[in-house]
Structure formats: structure tokens, C-alpha cells
N, C-alpha and C positions, 0 to 999 in steps of 0.2 A: 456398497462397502469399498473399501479403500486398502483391506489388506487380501490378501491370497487366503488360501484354505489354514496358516497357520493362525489365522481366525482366536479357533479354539484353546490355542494357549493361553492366551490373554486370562487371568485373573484377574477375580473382585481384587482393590485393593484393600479390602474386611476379610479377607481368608486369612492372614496371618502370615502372607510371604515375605520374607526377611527382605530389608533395602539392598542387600547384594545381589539376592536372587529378580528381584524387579529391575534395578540395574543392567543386570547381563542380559535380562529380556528382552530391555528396549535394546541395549546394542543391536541384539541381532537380528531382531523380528521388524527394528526399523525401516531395515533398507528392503522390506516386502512390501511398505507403503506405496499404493497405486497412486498415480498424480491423478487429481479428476478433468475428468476429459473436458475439449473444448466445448462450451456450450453449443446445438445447432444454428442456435439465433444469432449468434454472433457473424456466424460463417455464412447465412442470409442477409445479414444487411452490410457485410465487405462486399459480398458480389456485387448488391444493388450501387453501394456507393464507389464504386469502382468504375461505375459508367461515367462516359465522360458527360453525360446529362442525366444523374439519378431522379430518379421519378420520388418524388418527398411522398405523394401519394402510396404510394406499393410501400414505402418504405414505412410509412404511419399503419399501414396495413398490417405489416411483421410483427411492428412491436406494441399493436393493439392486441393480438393474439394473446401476449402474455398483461393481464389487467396489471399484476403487481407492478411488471415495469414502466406498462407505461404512465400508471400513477406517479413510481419512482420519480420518473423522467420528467415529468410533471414541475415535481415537487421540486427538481435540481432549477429547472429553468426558471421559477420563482421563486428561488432564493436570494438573496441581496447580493451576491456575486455575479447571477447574469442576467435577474431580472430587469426587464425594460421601465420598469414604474409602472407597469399596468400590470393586471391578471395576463395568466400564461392559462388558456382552459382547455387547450386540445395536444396533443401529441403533435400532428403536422406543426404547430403553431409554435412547442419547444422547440420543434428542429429547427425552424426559422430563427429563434433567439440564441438556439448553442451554436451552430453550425455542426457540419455534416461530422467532421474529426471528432468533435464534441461527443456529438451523441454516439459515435461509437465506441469511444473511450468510457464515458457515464457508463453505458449500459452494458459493457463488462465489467465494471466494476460492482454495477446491480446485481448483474450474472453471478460476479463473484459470492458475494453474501448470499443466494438465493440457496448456491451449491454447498453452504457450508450455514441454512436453515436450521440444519437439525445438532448439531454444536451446541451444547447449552454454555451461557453464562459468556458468549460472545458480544454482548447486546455494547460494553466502553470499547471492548475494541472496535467495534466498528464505527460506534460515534468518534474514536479517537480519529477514525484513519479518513476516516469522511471531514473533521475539523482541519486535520491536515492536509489536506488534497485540497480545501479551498484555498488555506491558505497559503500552499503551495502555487497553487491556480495567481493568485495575488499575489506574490511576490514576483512569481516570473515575470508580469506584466510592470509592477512597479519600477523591476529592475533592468526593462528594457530588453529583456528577451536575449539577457548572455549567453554566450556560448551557443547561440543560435536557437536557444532552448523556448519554447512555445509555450507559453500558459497550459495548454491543452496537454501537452506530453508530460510536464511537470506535474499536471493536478495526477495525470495514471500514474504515475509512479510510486507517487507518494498511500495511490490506493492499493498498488499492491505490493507496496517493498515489504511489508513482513506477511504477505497472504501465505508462507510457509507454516505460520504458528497453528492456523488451524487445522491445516493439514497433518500435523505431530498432533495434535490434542486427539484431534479421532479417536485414533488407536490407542493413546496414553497421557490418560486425565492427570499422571504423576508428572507428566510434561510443567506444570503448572509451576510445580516447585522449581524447576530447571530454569523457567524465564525469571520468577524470583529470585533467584541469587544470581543469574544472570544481571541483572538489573542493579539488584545493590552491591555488583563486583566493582572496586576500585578500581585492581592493579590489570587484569587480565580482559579481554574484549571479549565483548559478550556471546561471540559465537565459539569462540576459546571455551569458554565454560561450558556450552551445548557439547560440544563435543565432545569434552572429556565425560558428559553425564551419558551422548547419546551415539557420539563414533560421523556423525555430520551435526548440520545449525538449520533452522531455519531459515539461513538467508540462501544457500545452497539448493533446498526442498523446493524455494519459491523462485529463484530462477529456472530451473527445471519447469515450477508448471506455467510460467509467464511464456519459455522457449515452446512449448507445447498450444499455449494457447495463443501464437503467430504475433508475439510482442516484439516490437522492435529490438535486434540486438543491444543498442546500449544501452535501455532501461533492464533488457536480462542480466546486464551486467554491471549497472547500478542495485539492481536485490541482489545479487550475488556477492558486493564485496561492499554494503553498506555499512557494514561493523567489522572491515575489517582493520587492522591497525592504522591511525589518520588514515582512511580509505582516500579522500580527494589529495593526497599528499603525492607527488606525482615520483617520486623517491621509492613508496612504497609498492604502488601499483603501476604498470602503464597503462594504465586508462586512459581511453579516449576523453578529450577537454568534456565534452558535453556531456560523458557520465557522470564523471566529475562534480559539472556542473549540478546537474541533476540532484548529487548523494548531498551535494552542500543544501542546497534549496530546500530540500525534502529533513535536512536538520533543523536549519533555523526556520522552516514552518513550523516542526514540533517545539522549539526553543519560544517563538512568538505564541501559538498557541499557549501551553504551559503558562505565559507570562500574563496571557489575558484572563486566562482563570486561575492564578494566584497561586500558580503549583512553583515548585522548584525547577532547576530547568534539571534534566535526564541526567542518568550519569553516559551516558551518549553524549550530550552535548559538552558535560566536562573533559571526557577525553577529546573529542573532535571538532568540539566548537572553535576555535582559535584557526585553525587549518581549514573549517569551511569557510569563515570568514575572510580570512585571505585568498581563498580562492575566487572569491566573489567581489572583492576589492573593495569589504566594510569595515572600515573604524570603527572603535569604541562611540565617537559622536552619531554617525551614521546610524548606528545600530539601538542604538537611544531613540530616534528619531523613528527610524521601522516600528519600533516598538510602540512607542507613542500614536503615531498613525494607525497602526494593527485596533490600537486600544479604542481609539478613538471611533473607528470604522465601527467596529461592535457595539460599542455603549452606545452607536445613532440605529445601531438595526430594532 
């Protein structure tokens, strides 16, 4: 569980509790939310690959323990993103196609989803976040690795910049509604509106448990201020450039993806689209052309 013994407050929302009284709940019973702790598996294979010669063996060892990942892990390294053109059929043999950063970045992100199983009706968020961290993963490299930003750092980011949302769902399935009108808010930024429903955002929750689960500072602070007013706007935040970079990347992923399955693009990307792209140094033509290529890339997979 993820809340403390105020547990038992919590209400069906079929009892008949008035939207005020559910309201003033989540305010208060919010911030008794426990962040879930870092997986152990994780903190097994940073030790192993922290040697200055990791043993890929002991290391296929760790994460054969858990089958689901290392199917996962599997399935990431034969993807059309890192597969080599051939089969990928053993776990040592993904490590060899992702590299070592890789697979430990993948397989917190596995970790992640594993820890937030029992979640129901998670099933688009996580295709969402997984679509986006490829294409994350793909732009970095396209665009030459700004801001010093690595494919590999970009694809984590973008898997865990909102892993706050599940963490609020736990405890309060009424969250639901909060990221909907979140979402279709024009004037106000999206975690503006968490807050005034919940007293913090989601983006705040999930730097928290990214700072917990030993993520680099400036992806803690790329989830932490990815909606917040033009976040990469360097005016509004002092952000370090490569967070920056980061929060632009991890938009026009979601902007590209969106555009390859025929969606609108976010009202994210209407407030912050213009500001990521100048942080990234794309034109209107440019940005044609990303999209074209993105489109292209999938209609050959």
C-alpha cells in the first residue's frame, strides 16, 4: 500500500460523498501518499555495472530471476529502434544490442510498470509512455545529441516524466477526472489545475520518486517542471540547458507520436510547443520534415 493507516478513510466513490467532501480528502490524505520504494533489482545491476569490467554474465543472471523482465528486455532489444536485423533471443545477447546504460535505464522503466501492476485501466498510459521514450530515444540521436543529451537519458525521461499519475490514482480513482480537465485546460498549466483540485501535481509526486529511485538530478528536474509555464523557457525557470533539453525532446516526442497516429497534437504541446522548438533550434520546415521521417520510419516497421 502506498498510503499510511489513514487507509480507512478513503470512500467508495458509490456512497454518496458530496464532490466537496471528496475534494477536502484528497487535499489532505494526499500528502500521506508513500513513494514506492526502489526496486532491489535495480540496485543489483548499478552495483554489477559500476565495475569497471561488469561481468554481462552475472548480470543476465539478475535479471533472468525476474522472467517478466527479462522477456521485457527482450522484446525492447527487438524492436525496430535497437534491433540489429536479426533475432535478439537471450537476455546476455540484448545487453550486447542495448548497452550497459540501456538496459539499465529499460529495466527501470520495466520496474516501473511492474510496481504499479495492479493499477487498473493503466494499460494507454503505458503504451503512451513507452511510444514516447522511443521516440524520444529517436530524436535524440537524430538530432545529434543536444545539449549533450544521449538517446539513452532522453528515452528514461520521457518513461518516467509523468510516473507521478499512478502514484495519485492508487489512492484516488477521482484523480481521473483531475487529469481530464487538466488536459482540456486552455488558459491555465496543467499542474495549476492538480493543484488547485489536489494541493501538489503530479509532476512534483514523480520527481520525488525518480529522486528516490537514484535518477539523475536533471531528469528529477525535468518531471518536476515539465508543465510548468513554457518550462524550457529559460525566463521562467533556471534550468539547467540539458533539462531543458530534455522537457523539449520528451514534448515533440509526444507531438510526433500524436501525429503518427492521427491524434491532435496535446494541449501541452499548444502551450509549449513554439518554446520547445526554439530551444532545439527547429523551424516550421525542419519540423515538417521530423515529422515526415517519424511517419515514414513506422509505416516501414
Amino acid at each position: 500500500m502506498f498510503l499510511n493507516d489513514s487507509d480507512d478513510l478513503l470512500t467508495d466513490p458509490r456512497s454518496g460523498a458530496r464532490p466537496e467532501d471528496v475534494e477536502a480528502r484528497m487535499k489532505v490524505e494526499v500528502r500521506d501518499i508513500g513513494i514506492p520504494p526502489r526496486p532491489s533489482i535495480l540496485a543489483e545491476i548499478e552495483q554489477e555495472t559500476a565495475k569497471d569490467e561488469p561481468d554481462f554474465i552475472n548480470l543476465a543472471r539478475i535479471l533472468s530471476q525476474d522472467v517478466g523482465l527479462a522477456a521485457s528486455l527482450i522484446k525492447v532489444a527487438n524492436s525496430s529502434y535497437f534491433s540489429p536485423g536479426r533475432p535478439v533471443p537471450t537476455v546476455q545477447e540484448a545487453m550486447h544490442v542495448l548497452g550497459l546504460r540501456i538496459v539499465v535505464n529499460t529495466v527501470a522503466g520495466l520496474a516501473l510498470q511492474q510496481v504499479f501492476k495492479n493499477v487498473p485501466n493503466l494499460e494507454t498510459f503505458w503504451e503512451t509512455s513507452a511510444a514516447n521514450a522511443q521516440a524520444a530515444n529517436w530524436l535524440a540521436r537524430k538530432l545529434g545529441q543536444k545539449f549533450g543529451i544521449r538517446p539513452e537519458d532522453a528515452y528514461t525521461f520521457a518513461l518516467f516524466r509523468d510516473c507521478g499519475i499512478p502514484v495519485l490514482l492508487i489512492p484516488f480513482p477521482e484523480y481521473q477526472a483531475t487529469l481530464d480537465a487538466a488536459e482540456a485546460e486552455q488558459a491555465l498549466s496543467f499542474t495549476d489545475v492538480e493543484e488547485q483540485a489536489l494541493g501538489l501535481n503530479h509532476a512534483q509526486v514523480g520527481a520525488d520518486m525518480a529522486r528516490n529511485w537514484k535518477m539523475p538530478e536533471e531528469t528529477c528536474l525535468a518531471i518536476a517542471h515539465h508543465h510548468g509555464c513554457n518550462p524550457v523557457d529559460a525566463d521562467q525557470h533556471a534550468l539547467p540547458e540539458r533539462t531543458k533539453g530534455l522537457i523539449a525532446l520528451s514534448h515533440l516526442a509526444d507531438y510526433l507520436v500524436r501525429h503518427q497516429t492521427g491524434r491532435q497534437p496535446g494541449t501541452a504541446w499548444q502551450k509549449h510547443g513554439i518554446a520547445c522548438l526554439a530551444c532545439l533550434s527547429i523551424d516550421q520546415e525542419k519540423l515538417d520534415a521530423l515529422a515526415a521521417d517519424y511517419l515514414s520510419r513506422y509505416n516501414n516497421d
